[in-house]
PDB file with SEQRES, HELIX, SHEET and CRYST1 records, atoms N, CA, C and O in Angstrom:
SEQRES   1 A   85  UNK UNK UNK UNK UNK UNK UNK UNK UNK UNK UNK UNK UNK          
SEQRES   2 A   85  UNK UNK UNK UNK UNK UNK UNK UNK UNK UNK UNK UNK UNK          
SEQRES   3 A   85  UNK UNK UNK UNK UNK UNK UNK UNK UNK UNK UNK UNK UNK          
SEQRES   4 A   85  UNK UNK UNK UNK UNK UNK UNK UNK UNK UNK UNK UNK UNK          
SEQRES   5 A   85  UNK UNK UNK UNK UNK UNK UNK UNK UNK UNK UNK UNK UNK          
SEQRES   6 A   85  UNK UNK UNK UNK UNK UNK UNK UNK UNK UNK UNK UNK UNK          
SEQRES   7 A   85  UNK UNK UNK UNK UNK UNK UNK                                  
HELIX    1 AA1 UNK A   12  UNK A   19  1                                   8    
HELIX    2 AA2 UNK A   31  UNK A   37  1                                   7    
HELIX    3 AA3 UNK A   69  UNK A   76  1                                   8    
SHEET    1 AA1 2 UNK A  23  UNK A  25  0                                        
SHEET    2 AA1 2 UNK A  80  UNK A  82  1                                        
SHEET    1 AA2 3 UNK A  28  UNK A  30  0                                        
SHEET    2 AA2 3 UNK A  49  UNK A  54 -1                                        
SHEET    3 AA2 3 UNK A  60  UNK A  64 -1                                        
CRYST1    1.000    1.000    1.000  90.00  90.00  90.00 P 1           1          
ATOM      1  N   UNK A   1     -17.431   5.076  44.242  1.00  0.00           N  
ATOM      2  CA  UNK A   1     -16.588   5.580  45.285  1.00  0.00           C  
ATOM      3  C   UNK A   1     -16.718   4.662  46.498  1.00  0.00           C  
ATOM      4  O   UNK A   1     -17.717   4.307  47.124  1.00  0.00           O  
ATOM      5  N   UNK A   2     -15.724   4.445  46.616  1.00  0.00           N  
ATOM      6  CA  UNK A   2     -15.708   3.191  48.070  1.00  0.00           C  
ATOM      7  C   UNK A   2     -15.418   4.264  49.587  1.00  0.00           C  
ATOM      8  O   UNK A   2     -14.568   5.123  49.824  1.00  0.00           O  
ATOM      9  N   UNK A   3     -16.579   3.706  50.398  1.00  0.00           N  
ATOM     10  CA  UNK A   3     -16.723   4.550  51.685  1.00  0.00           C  
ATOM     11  C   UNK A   3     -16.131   3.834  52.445  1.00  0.00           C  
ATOM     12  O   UNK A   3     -16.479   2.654  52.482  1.00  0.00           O  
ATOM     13  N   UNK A   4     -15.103   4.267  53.257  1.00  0.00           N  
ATOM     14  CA  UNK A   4     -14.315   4.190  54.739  1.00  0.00           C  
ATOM     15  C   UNK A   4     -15.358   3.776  55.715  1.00  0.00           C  
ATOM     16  O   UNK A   4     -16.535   3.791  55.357  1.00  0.00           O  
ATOM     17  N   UNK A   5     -15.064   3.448  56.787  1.00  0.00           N  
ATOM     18  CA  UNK A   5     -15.909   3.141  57.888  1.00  0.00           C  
ATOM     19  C   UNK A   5     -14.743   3.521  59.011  1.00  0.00           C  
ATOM     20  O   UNK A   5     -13.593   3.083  59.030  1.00  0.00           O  
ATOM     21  N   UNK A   6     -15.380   4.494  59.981  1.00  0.00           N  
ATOM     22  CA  UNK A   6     -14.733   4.752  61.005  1.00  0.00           C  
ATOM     23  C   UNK A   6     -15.332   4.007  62.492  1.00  0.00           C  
ATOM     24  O   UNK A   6     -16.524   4.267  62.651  1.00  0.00           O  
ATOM     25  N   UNK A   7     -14.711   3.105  63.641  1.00  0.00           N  
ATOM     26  CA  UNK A   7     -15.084   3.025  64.732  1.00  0.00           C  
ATOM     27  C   UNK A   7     -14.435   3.899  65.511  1.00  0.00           C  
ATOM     28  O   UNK A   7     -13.248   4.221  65.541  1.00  0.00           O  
ATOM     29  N   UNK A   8     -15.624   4.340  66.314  1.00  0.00           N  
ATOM     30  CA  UNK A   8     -15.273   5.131  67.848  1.00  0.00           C  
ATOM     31  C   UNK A   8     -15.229   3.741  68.596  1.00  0.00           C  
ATOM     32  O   UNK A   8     -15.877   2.713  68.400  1.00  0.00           O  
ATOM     33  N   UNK A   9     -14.110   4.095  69.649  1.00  0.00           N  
ATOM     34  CA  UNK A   9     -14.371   3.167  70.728  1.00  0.00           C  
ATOM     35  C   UNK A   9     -14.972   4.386  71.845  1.00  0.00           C  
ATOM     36  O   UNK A   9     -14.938   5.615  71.791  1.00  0.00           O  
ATOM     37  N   UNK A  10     -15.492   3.493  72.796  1.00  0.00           N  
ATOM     38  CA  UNK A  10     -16.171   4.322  73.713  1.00  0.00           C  
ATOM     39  C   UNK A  10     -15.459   4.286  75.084  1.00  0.00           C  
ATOM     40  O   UNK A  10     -15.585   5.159  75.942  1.00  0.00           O  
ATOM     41  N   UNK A  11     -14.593   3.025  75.206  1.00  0.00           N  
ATOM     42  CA  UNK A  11     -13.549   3.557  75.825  1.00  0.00           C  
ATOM     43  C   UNK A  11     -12.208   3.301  75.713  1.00  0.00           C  
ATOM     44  O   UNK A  11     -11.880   2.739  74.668  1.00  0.00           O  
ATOM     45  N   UNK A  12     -11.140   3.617  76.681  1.00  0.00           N  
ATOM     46  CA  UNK A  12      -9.760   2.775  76.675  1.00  0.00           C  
ATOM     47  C   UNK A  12      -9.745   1.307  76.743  1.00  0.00           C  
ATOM     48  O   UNK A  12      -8.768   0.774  76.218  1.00  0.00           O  
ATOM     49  N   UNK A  13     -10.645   0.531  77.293  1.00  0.00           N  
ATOM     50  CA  UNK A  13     -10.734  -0.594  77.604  1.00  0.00           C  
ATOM     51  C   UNK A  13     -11.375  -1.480  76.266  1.00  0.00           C  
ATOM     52  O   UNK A  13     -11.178  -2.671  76.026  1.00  0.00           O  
ATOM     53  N   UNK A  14     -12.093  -0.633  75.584  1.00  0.00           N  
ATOM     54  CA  UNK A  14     -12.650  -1.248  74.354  1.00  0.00           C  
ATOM     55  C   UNK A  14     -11.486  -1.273  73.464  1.00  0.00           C  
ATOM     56  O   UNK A  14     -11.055  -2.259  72.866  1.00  0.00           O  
ATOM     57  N   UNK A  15     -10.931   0.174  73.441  1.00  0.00           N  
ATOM     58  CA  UNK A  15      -9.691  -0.101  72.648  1.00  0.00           C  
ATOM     59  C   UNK A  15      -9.135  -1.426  72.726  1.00  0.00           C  
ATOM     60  O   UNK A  15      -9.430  -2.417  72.058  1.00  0.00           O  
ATOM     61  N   UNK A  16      -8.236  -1.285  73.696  1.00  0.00           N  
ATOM     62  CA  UNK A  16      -7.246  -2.326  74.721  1.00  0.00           C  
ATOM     63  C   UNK A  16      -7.604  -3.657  74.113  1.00  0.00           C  
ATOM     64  O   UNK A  16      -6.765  -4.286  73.469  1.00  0.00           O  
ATOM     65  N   UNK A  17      -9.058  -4.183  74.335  1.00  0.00           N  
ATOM     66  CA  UNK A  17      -9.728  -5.587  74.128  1.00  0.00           C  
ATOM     67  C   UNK A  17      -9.437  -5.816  72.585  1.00  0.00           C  
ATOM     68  O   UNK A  17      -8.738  -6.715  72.119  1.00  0.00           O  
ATOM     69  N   UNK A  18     -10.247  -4.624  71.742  1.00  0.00           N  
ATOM     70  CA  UNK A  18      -9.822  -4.522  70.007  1.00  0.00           C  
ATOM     71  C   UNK A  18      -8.413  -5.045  69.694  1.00  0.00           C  
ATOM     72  O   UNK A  18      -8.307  -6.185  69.243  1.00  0.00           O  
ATOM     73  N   UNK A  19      -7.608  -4.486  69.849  1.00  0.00           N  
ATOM     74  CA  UNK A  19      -5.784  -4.335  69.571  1.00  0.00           C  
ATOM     75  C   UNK A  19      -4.775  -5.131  70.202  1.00  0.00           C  
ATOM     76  O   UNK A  19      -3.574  -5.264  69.967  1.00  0.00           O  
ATOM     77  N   UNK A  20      -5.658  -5.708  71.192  1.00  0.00           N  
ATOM     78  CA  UNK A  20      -4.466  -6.824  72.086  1.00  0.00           C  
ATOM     79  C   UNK A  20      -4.139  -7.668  71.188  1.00  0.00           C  
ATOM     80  O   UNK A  20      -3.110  -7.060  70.892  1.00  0.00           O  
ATOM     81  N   UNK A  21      -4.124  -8.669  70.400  1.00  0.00           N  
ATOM     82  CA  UNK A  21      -3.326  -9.227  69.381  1.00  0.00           C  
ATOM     83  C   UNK A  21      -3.345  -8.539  68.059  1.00  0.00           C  
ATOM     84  O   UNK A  21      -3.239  -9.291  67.091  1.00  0.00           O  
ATOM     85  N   UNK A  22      -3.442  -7.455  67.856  1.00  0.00           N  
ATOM     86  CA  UNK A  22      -3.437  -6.890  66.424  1.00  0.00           C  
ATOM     87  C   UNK A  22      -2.389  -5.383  66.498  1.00  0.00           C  
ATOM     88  O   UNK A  22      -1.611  -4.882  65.687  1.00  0.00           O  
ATOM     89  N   UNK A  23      -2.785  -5.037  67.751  1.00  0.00           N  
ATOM     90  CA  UNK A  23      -1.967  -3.558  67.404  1.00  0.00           C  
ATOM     91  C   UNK A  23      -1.256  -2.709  68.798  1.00  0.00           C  
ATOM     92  O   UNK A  23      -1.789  -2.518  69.891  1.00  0.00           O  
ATOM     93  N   UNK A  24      -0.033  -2.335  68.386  1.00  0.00           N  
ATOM     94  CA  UNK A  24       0.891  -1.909  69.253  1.00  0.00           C  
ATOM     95  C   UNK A  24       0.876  -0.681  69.200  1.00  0.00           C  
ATOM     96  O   UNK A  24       0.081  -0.215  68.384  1.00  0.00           O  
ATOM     97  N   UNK A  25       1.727   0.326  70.029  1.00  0.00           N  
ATOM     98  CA  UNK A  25       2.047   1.856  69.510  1.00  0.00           C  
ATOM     99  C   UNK A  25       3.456   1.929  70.276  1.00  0.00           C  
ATOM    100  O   UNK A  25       4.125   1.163  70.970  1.00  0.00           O  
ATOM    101  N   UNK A  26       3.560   3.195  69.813  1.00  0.00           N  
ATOM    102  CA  UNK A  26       5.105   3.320  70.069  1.00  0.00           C  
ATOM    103  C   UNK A  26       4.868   4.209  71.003  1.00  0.00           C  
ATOM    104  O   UNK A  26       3.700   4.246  71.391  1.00  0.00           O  
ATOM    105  N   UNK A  27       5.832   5.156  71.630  1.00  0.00           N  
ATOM    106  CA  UNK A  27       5.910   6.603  72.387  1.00  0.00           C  
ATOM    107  C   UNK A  27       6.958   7.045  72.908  1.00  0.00           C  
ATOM    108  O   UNK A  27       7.527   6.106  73.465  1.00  0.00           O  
ATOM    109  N   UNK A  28       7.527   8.005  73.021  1.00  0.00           N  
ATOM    110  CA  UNK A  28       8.125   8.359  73.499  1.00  0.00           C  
ATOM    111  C   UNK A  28       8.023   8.331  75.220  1.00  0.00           C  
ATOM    112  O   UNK A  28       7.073   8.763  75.874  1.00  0.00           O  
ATOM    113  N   UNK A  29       9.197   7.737  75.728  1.00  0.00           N  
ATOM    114  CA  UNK A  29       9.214   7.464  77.324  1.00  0.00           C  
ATOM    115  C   UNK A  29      10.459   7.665  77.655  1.00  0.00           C  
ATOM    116  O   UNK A  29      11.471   7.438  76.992  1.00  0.00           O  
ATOM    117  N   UNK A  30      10.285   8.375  79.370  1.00  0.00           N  
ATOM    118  CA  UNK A  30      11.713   8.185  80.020  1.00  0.00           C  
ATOM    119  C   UNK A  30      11.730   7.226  80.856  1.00  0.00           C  
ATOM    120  O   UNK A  30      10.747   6.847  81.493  1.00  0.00           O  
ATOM    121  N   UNK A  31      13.188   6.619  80.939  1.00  0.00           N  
ATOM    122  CA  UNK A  31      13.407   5.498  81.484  1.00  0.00           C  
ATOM    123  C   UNK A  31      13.048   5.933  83.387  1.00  0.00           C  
ATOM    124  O   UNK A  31      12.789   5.011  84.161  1.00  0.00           O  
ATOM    125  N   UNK A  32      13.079   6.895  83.712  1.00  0.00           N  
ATOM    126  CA  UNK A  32      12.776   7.008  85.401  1.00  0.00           C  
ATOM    127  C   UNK A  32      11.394   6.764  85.385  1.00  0.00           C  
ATOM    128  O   UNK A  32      11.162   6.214  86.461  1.00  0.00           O  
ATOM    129  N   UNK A  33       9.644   6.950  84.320  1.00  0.00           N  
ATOM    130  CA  UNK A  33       8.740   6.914  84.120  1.00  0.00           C  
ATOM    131  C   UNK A  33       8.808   5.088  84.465  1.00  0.00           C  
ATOM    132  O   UNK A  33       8.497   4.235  85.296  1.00  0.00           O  
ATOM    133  N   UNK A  34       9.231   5.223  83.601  1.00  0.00           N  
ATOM    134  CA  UNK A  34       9.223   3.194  83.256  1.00  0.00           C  
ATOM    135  C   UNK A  34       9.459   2.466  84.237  1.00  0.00           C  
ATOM    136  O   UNK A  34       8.719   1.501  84.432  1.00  0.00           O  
ATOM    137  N   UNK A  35      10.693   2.767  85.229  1.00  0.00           N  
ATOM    138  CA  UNK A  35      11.235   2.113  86.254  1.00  0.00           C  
ATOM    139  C   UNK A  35      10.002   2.137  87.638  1.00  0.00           C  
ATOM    140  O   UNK A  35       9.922   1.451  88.657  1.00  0.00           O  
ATOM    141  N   UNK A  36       8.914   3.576  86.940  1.00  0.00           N  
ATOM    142  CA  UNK A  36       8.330   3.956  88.481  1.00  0.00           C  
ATOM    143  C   UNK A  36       7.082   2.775  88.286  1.00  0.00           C  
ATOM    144  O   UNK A  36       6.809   1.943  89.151  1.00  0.00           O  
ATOM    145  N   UNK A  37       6.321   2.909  86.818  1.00  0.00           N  
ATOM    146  CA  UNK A  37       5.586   2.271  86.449  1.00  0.00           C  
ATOM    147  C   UNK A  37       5.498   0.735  86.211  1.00  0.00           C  
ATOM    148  O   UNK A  37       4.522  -0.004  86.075  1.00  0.00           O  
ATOM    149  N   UNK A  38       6.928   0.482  86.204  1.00  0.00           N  
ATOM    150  CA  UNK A  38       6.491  -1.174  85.615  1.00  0.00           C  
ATOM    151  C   UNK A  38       7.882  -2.019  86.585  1.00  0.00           C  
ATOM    152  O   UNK A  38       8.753  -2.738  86.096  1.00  0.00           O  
ATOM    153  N   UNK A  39       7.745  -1.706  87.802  1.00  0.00           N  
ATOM    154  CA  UNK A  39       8.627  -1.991  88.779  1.00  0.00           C  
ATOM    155  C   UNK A  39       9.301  -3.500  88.577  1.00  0.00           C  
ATOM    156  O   UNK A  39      10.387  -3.959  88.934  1.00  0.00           O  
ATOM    157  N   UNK A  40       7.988  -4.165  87.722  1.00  0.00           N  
ATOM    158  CA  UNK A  40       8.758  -5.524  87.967  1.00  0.00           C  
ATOM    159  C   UNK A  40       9.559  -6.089  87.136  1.00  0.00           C  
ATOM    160  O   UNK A  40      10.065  -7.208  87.221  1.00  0.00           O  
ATOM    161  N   UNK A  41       9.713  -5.035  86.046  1.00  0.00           N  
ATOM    162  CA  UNK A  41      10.329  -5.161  84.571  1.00  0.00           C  
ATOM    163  C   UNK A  41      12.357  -4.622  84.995  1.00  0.00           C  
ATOM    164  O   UNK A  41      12.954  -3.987  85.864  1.00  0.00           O  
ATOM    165  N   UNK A  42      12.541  -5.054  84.283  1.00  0.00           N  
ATOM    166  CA  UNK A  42      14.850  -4.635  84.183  1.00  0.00           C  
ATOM    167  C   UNK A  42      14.538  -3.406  84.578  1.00  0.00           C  
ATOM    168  O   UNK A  42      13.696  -2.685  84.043  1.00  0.00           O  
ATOM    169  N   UNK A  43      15.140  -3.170  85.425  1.00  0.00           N  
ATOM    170  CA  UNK A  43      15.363  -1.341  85.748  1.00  0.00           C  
ATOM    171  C   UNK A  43      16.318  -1.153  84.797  1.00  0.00           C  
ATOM    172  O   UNK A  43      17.381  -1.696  84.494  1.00  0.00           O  
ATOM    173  N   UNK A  44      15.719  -0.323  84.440  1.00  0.00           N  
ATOM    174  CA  UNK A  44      16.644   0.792  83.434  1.00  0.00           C  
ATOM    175  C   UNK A  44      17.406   1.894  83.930  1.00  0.00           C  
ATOM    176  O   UNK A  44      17.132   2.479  84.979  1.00  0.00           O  
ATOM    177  N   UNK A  45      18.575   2.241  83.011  1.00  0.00           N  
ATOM    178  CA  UNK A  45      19.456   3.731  83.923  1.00  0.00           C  
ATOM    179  C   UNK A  45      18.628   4.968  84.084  1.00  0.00           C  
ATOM    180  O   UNK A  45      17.677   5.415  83.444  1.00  0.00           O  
ATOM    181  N   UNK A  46      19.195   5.327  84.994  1.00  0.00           N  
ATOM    182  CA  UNK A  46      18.805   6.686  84.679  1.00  0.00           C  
ATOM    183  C   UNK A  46      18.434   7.608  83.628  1.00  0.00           C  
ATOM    184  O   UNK A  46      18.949   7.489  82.516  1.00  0.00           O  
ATOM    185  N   UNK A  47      17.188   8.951  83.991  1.00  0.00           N  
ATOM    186  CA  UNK A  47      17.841   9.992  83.112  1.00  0.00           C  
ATOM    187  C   UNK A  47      17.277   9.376  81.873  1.00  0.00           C  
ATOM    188  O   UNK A  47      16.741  10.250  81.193  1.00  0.00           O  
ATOM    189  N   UNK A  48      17.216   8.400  81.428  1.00  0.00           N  
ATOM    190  CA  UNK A  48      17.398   8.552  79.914  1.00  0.00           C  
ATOM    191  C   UNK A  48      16.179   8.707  78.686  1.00  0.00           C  
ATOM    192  O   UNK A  48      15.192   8.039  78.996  1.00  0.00           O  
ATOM    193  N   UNK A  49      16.027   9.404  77.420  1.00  0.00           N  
ATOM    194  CA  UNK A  49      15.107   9.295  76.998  1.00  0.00           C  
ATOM    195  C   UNK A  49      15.341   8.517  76.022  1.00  0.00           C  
ATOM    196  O   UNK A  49      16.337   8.433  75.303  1.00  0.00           O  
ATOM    197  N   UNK A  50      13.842   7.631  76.024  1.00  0.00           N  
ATOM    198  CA  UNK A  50      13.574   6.248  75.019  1.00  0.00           C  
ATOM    199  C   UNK A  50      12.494   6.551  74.290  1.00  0.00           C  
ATOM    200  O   UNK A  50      11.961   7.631  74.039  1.00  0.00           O  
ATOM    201  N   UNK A  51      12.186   5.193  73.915  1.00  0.00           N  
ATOM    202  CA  UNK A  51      10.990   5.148  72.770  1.00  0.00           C  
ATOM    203  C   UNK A  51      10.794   4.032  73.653  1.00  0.00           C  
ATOM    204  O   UNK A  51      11.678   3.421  74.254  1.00  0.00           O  
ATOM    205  N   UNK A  52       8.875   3.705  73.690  1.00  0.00           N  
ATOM    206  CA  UNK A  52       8.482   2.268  74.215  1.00  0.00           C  
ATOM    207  C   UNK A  52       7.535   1.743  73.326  1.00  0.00           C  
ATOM    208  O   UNK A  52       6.775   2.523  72.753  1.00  0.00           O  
ATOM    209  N   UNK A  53       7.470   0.569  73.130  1.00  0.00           N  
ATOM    210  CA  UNK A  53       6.530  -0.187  72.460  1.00  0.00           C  
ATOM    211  C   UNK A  53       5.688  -1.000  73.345  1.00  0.00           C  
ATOM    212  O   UNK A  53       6.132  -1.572  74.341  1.00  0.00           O  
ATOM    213  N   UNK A  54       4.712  -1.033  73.041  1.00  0.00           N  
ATOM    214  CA  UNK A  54       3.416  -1.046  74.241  1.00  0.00           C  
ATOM    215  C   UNK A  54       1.805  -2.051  73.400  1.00  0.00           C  
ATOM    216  O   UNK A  54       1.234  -1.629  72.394  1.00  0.00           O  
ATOM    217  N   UNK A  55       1.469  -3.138  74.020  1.00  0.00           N  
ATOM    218  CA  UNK A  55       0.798  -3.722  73.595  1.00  0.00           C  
ATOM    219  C   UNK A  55      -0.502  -2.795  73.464  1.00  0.00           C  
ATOM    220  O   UNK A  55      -0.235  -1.667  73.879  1.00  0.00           O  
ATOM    221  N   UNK A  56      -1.667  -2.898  73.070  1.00  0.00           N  
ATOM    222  CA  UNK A  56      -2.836  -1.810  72.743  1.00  0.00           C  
ATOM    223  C   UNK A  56      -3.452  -1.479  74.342  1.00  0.00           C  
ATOM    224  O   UNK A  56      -3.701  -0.344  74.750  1.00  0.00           O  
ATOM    225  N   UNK A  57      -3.590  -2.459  74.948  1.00  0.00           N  
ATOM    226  CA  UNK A  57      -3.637  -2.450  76.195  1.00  0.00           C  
ATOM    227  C   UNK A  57      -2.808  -1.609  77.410  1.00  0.00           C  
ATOM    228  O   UNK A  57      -3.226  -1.516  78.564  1.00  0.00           O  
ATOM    229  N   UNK A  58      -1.681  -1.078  76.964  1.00  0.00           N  
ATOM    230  CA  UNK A  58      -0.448  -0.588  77.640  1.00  0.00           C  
ATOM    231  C   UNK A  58       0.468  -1.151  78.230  1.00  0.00           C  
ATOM    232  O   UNK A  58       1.283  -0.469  78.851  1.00  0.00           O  
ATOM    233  N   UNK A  59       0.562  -2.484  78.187  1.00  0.00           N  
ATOM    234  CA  UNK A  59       1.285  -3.439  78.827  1.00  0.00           C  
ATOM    235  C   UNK A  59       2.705  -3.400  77.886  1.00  0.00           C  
ATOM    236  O   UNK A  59       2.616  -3.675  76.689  1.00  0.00           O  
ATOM    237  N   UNK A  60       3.354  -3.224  78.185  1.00  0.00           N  
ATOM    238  CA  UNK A  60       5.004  -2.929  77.403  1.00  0.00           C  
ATOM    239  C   UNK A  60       5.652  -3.770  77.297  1.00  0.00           C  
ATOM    240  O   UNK A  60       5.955  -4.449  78.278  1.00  0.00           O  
ATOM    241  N   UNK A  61       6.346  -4.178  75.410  1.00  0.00           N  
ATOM    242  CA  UNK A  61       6.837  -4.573  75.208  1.00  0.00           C  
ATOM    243  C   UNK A  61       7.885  -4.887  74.768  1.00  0.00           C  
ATOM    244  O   UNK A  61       8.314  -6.032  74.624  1.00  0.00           O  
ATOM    245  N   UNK A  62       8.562  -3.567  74.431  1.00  0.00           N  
ATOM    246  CA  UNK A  62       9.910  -3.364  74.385  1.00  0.00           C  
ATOM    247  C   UNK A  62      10.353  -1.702  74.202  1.00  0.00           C  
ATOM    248  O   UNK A  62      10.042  -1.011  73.231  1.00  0.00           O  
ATOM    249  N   UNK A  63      11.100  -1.280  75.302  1.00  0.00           N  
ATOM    250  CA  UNK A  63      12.405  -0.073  74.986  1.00  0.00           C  
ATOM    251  C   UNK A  63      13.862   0.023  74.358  1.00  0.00           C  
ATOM    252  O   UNK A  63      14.926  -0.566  74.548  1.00  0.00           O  
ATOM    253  N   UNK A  64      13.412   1.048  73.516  1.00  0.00           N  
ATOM    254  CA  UNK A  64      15.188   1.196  72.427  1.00  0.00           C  
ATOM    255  C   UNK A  64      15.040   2.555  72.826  1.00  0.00           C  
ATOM    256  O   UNK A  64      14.171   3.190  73.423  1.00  0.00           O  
ATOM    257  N   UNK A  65      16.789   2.961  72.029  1.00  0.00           N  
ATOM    258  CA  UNK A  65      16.910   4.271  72.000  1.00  0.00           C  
ATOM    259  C   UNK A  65      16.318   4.618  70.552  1.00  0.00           C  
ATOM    260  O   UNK A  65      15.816   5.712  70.292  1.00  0.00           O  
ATOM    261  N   UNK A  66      16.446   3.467  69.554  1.00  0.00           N  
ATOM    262  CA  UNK A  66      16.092   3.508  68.231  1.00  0.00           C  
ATOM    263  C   UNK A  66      14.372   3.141  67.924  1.00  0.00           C  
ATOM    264  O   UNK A  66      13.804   2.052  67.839  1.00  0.00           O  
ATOM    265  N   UNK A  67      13.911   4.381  67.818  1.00  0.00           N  
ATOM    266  CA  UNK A  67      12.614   4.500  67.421  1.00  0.00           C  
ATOM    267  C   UNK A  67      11.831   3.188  66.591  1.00  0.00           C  
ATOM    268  O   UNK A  67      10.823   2.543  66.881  1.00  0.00           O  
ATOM    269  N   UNK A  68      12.851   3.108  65.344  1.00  0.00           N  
ATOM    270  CA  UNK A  68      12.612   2.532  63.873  1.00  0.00           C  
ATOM    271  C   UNK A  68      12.878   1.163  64.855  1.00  0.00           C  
ATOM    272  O   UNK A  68      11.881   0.443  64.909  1.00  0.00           O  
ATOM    273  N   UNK A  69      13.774   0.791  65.456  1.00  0.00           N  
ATOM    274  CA  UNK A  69      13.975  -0.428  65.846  1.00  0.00           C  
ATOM    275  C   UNK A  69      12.689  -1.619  66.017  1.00  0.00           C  
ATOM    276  O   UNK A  69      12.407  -2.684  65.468  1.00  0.00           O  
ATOM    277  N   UNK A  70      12.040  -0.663  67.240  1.00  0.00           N  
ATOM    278  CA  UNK A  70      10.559  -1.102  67.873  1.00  0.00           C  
ATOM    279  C   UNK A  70       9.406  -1.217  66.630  1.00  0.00           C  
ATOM    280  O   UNK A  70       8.366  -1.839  66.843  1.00  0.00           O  
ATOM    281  N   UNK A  71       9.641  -0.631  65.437  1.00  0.00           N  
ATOM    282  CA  UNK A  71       8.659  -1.254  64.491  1.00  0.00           C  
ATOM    283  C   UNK A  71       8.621  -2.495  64.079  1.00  0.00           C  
ATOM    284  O   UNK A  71       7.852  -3.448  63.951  1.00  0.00           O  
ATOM    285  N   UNK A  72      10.083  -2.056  63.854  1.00  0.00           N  
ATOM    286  CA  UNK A  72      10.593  -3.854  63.439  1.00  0.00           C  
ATOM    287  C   UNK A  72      10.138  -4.640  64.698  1.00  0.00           C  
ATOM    288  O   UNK A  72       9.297  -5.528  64.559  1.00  0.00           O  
ATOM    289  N   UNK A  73      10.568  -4.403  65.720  1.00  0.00           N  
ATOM    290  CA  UNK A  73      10.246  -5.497  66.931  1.00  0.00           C  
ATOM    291  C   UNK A  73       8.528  -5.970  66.713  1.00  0.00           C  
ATOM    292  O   UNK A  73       8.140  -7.137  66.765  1.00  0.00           O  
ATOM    293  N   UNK A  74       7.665  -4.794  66.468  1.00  0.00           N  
ATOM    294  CA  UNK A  74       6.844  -5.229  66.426  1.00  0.00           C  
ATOM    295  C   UNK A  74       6.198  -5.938  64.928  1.00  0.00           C  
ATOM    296  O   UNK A  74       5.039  -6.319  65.088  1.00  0.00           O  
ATOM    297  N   UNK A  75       6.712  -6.157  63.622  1.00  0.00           N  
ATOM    298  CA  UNK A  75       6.460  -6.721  63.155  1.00  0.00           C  
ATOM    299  C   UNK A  75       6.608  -7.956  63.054  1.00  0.00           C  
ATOM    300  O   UNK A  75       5.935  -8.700  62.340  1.00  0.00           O  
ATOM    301  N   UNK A  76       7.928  -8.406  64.103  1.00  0.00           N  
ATOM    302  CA  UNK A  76       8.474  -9.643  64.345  1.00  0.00           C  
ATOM    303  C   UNK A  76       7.189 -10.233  65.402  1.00  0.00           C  
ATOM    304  O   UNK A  76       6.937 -11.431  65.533  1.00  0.00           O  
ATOM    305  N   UNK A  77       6.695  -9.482  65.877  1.00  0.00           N  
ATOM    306  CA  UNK A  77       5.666  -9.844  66.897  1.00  0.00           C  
ATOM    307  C   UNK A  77       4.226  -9.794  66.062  1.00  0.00           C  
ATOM    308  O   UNK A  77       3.183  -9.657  66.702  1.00  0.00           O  
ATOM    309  N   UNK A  78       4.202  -9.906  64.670  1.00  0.00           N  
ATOM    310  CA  UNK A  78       2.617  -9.723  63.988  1.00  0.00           C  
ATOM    311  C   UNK A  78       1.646  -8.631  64.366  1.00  0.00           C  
ATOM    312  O   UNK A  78       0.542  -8.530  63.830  1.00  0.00           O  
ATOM    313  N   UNK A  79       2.090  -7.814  65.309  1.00  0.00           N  
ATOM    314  CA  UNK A  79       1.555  -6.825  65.492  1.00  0.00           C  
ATOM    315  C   UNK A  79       1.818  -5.751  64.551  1.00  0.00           C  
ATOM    316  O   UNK A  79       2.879  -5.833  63.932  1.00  0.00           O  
ATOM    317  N   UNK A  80       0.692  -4.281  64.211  1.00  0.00           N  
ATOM    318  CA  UNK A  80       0.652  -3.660  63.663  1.00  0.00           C  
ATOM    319  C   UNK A  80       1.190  -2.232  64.339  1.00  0.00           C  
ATOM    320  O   UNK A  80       0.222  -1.853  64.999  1.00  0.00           O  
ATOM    321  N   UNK A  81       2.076  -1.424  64.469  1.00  0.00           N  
ATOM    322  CA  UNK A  81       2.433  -0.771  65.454  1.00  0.00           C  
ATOM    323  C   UNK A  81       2.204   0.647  64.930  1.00  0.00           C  
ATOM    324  O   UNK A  81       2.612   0.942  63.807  1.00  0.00           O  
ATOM    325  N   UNK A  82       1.488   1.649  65.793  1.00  0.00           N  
ATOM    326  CA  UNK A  82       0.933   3.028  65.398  1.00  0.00           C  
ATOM    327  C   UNK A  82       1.990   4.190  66.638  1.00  0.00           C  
ATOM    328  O   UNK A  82       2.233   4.018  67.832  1.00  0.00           O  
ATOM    329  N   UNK A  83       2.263   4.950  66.007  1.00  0.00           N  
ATOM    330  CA  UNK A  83       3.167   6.289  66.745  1.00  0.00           C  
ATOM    331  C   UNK A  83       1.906   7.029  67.509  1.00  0.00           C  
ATOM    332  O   UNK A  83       0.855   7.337  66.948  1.00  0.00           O  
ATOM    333  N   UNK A  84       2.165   7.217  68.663  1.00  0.00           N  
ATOM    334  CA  UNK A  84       1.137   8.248  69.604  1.00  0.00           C  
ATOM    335  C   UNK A  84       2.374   9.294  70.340  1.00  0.00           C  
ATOM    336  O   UNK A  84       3.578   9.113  70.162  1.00  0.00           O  
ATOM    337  N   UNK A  85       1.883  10.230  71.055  1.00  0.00           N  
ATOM    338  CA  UNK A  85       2.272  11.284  71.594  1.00  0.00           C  
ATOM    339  C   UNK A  85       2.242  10.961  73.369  1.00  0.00           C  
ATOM    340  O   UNK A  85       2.581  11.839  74.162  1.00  0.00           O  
TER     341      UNK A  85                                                      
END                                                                             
């Protein structure tokens, strides 16, 4: 029987360091969130709800309306991309 190995990270920042070239996540975001948070990025319209793709770190790398889209984006990017809440 072959045993799994689980890591805890101990924090966000360990995460972040782990996953910065290996792994992305997706989430659900509204575009007024995005515009407040990442001021220096395309303002986006109003109102609207998206999906964001987000380096492990949280640094964002691309918004669709199409969920499935951003996987693909991120496989084009060699990243491994995980769904969070």
């Amino acid at each position: 029987m072959e045993k799994n190995t689980v890591r805890l990270f101990s924090s966000q920042m360990d995460f972040a360091t782990f996953g910065k070239n290996a792994i992305a996540y997706v989430r659900p975001v509204n575009s007024d969130d995005m515009n407040a948070r990442f001021p220096e990025k395309a303002e986006l319209p109003e109102g609207l709800d998206l999906w964001g793709l987000f380096h492990a770190d949280g640094t964002p790398l691309a918004v669709s309306d199409e969920r499935a889209s951003l996987f693909d984006n991120a496989e084009e990017l060699d990243l491994m991309a995980v769904e969070t809440q």
